[in-house]
Every structure is written in C-alpha cells, then in structure tokens.
N, CA and C of each residue as an Amber inpcrd file, in Angstrom:
protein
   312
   8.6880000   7.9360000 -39.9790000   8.8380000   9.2490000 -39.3990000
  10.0240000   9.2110000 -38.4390000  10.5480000  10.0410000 -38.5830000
  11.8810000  10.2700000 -37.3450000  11.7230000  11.7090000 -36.5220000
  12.1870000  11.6820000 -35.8250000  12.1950000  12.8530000 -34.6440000
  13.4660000  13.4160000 -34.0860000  14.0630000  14.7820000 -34.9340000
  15.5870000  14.7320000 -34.5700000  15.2910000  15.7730000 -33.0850000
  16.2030000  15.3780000 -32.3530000  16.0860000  16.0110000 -30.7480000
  16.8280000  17.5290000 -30.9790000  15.9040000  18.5170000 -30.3050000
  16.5680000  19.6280000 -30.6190000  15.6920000  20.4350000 -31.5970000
  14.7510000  20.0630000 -32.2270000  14.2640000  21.0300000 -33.3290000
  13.0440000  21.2120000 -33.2170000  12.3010000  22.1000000 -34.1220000
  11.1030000  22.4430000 -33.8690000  10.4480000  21.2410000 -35.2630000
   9.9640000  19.7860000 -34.7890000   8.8870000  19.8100000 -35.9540000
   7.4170000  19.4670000 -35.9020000   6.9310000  20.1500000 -36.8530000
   5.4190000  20.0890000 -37.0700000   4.9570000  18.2960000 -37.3130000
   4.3410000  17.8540000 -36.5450000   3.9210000  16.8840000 -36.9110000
   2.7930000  16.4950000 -38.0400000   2.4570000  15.9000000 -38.9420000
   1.0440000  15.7940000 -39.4100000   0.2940000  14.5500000 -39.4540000
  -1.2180000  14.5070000 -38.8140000  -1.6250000  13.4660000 -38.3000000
  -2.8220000  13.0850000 -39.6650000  -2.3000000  12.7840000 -40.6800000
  -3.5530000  12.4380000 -41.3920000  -5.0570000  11.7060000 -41.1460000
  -6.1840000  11.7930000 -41.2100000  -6.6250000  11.5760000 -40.2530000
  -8.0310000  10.8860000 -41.3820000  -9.2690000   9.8690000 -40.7860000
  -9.9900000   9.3540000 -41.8120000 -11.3160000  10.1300000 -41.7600000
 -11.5230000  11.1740000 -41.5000000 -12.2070000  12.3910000 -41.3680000
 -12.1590000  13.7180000 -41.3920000 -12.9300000  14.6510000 -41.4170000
 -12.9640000  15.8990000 -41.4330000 -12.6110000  16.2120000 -40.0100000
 -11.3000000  17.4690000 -40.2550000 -11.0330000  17.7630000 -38.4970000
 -12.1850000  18.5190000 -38.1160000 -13.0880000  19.1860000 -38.8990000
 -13.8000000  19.9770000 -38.6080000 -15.1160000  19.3530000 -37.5810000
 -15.5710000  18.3980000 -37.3440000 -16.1240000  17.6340000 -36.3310000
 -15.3110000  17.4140000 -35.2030000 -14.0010000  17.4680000 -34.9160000
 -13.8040000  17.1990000 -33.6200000 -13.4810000  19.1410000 -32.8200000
 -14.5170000  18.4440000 -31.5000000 -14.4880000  19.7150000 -30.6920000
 -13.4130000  20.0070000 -29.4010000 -12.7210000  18.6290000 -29.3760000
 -11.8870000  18.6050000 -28.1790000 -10.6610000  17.6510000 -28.6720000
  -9.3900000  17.7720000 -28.4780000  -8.0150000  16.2090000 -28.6000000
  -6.9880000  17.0390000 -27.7390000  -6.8090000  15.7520000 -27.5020000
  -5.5840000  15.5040000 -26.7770000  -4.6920000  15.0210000 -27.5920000
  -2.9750000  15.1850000 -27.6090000  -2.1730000  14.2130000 -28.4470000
  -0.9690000  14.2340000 -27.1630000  -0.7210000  12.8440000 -27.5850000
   0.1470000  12.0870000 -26.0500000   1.6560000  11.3440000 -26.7930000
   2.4900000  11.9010000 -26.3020000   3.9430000  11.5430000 -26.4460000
   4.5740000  11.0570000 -25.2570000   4.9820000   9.6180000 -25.8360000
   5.4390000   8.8600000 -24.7940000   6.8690000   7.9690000 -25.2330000
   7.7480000   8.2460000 -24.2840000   9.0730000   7.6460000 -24.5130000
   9.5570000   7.0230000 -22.8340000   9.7200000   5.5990000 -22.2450000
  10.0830000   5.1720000 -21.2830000   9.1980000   5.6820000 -20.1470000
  10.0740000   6.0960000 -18.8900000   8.8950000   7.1010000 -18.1480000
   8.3540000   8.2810000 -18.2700000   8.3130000   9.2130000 -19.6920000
   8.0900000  10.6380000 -19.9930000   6.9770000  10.4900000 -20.4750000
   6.1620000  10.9870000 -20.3430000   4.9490000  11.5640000 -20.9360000
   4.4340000  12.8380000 -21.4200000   4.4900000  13.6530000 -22.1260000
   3.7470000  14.6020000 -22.3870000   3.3800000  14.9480000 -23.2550000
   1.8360000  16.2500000 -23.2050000   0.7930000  15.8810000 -24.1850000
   0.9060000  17.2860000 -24.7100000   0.1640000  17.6850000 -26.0770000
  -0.4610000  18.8530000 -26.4290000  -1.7640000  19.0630000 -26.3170000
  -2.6400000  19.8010000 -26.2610000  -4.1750000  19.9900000 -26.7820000
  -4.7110000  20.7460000 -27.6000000  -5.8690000  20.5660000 -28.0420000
  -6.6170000  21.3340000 -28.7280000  -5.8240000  22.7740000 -29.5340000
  -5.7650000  23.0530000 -28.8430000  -5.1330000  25.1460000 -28.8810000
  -3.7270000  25.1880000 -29.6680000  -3.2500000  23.9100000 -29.2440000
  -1.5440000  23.5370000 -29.9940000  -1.7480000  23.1000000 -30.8870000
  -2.6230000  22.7700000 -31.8440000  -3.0010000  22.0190000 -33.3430000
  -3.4720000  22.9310000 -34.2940000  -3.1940000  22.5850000 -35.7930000
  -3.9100000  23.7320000 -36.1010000  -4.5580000  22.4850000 -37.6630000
  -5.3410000  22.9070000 -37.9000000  -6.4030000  21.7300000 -38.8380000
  -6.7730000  22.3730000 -40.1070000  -6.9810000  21.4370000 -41.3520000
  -6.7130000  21.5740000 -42.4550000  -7.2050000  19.7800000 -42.9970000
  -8.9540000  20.4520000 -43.3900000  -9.3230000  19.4450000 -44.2850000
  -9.4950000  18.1150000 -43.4050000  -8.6020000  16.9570000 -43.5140000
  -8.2970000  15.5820000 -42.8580000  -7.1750000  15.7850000 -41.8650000
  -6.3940000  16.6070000 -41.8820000  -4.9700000  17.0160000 -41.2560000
  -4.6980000  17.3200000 -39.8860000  -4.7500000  17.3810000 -39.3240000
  -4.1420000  17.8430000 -37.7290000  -3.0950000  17.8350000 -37.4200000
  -2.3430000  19.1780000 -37.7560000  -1.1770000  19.3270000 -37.8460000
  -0.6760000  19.9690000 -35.6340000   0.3820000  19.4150000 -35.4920000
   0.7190000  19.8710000 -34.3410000   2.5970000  19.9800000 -33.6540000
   3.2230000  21.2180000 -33.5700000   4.5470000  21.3590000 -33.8340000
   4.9660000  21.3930000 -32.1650000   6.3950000  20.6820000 -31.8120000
   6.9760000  20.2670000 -30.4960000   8.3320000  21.5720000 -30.9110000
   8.4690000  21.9550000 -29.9670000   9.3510000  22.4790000 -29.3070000
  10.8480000  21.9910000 -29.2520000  11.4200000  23.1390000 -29.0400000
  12.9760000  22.2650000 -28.9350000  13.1580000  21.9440000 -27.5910000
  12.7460000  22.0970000 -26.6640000  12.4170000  21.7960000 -25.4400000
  12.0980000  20.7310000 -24.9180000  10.7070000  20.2300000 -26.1730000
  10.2160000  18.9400000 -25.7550000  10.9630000  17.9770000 -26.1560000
  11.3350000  18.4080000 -27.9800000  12.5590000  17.2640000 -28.3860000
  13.7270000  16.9940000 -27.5160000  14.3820000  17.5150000 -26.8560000
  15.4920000  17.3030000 -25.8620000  15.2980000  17.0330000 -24.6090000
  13.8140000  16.6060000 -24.8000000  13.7510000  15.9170000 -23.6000000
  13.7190000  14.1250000 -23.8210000  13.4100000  14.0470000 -25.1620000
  13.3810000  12.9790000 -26.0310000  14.7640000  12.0760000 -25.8260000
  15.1230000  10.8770000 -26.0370000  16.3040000   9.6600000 -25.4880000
  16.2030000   9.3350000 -27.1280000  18.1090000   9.7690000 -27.3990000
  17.5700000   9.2780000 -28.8050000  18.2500000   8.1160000 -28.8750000
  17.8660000   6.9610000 -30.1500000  17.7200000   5.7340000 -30.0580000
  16.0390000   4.8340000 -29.4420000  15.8110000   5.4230000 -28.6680000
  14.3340000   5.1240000 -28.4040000  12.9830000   5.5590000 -29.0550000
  12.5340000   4.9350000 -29.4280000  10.9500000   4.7970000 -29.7030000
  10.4900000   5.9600000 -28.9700000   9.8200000   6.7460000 -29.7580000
   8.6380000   7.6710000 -29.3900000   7.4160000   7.3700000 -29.9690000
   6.5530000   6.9970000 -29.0270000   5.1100000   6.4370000 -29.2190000
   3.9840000   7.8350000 -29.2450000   3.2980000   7.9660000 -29.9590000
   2.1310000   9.3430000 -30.0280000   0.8130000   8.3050000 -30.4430000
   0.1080000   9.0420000 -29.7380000  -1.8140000   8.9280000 -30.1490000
  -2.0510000   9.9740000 -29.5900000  -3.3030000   9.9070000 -30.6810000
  -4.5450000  11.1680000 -30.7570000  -5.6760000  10.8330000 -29.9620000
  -6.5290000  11.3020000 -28.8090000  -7.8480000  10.9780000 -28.4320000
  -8.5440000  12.3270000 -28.6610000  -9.6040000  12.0250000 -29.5830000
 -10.6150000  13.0990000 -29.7390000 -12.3090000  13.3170000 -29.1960000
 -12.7620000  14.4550000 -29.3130000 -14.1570000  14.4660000 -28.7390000
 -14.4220000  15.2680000 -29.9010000 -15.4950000  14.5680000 -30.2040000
 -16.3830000  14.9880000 -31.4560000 -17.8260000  15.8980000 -31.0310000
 -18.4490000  16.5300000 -32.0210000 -18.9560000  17.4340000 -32.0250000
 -20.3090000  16.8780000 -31.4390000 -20.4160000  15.6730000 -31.3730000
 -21.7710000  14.4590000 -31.2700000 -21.1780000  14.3390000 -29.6590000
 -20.1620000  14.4540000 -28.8440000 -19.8800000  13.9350000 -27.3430000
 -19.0730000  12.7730000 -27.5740000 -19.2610000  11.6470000 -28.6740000
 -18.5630000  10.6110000 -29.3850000 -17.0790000  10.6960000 -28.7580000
 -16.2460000   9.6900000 -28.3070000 -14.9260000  10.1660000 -27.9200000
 -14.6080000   8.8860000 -28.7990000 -13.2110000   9.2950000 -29.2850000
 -12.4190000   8.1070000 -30.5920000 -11.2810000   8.7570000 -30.2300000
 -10.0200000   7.7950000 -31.0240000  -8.5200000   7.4460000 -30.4510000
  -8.3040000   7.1740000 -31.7680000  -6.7730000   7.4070000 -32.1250000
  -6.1070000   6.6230000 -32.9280000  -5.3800000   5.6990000 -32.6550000
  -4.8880000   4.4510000 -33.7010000  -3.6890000   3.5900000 -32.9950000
  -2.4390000   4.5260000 -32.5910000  -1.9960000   3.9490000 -31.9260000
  -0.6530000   4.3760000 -31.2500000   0.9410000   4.1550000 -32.6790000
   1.2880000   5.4020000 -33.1250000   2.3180000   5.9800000 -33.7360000
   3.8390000   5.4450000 -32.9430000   4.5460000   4.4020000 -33.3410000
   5.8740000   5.0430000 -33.4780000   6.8990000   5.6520000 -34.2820000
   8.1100000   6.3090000 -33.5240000   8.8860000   7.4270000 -34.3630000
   9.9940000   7.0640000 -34.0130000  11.1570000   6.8460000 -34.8550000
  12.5340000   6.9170000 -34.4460000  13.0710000   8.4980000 -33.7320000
  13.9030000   8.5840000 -32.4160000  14.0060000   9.5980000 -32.2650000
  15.8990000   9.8850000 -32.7830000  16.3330000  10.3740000 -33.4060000
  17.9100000  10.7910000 -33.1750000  18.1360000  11.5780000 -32.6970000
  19.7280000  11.7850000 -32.6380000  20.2930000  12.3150000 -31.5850000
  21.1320000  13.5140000 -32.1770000  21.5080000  14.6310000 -31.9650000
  22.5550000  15.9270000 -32.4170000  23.9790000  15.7690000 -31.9660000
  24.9150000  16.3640000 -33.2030000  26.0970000  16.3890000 -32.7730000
  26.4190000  17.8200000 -31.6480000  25.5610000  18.3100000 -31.0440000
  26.0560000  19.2540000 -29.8310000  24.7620000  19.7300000 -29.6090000
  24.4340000  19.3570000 -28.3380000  23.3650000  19.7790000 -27.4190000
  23.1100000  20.5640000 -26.9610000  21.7670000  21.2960000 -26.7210000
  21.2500000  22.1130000 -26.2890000  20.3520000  22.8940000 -27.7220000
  19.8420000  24.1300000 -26.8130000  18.9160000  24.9920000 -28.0130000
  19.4790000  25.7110000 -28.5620000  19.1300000  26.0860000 -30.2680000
  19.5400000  26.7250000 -30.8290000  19.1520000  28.1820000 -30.9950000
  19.9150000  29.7180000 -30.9610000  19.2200000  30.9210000 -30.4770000
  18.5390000  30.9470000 -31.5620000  17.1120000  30.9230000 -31.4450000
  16.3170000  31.5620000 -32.8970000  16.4610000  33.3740000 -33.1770000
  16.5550000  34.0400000 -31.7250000  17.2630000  35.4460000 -32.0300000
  16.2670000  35.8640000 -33.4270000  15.0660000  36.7960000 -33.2860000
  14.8280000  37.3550000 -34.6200000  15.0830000  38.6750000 -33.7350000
C-alpha cells in the first residue's frame, strides 16, 4: 500500500470478521511524532471491510519517504475489545504542494 500526500484515499481494512459485530473503533495513524486517529462515524462497513477515507489535509501532514504505521482497535457488540497488527504504508511525496480546489 502507498499513501500519496495530498489526496483523498479511502483506505480498506479487510478484516477476519463480520464488521457488523463491532459497536465501537478507533483507527490510529502514526508517522514519527504525529499521531492521528479516525472513529467509528468516519468508516463506513461492508461485509468483512472497513473502509475509511483521509483527507488532503491529513495526507500533507504526512513526511514523505517515511513509514506510516495504522491499527484498528475495536469494541465488539459482546464489550470484547480486539486490535489489529500494526499496518505499514509507504508515504510519497507531490510535485507541487498544497490542496487541490475540488470547487463543485
């Protein structure tokens, strides 16, 4: 997986269950000292899938050349709390910075 800085992409978290049991997640993006997460409300689910889309905002906040690390922690419908292993992503970099006007 790669992560170009600057764009909007949907991530997809294939997953070894039905999303339909989990009642609560967190998903955590981490690069050097940055951290930040999505939740619940920012995902949208399909079957095994947990799909969840970053911002051009968040991507440019992204160091490209560096590792972007993501995990999932979920709360299941049982109180049960489970994690995935920890994801890395190549991040690259754009030939001219900043956001692009989406203007509809």
């Amino acid at each position: 997986m790669v992560t170009v800085r600057g764009t909007t992409p949907t991530i997809t978290f294939r997953l070894p269950f039905q999303t339909d049991q989990i009642s609560n997640c967190e998903i955590y993006f981490a690069q050097k000292t940055l951290l930040f997460q999505k939740n619940y409300d920012d995902c949208s689910f399909e079957e095994n899938k947990l799909m969840v889309r970053l911002s051009q905002e968040e991507t440019l906040m992204l160091d490209e050349g560096l590792t972007l690390r993501l995990q999932i922690r979920f709360v299941f419908a049982n109180g049960s709390v489970g994690g995935t292993r920890i994801v890395n992503t190549s991040v690259v970099g754009l030939l001219k910075e900043g956001e692009i006007n989406v203007g509809y």
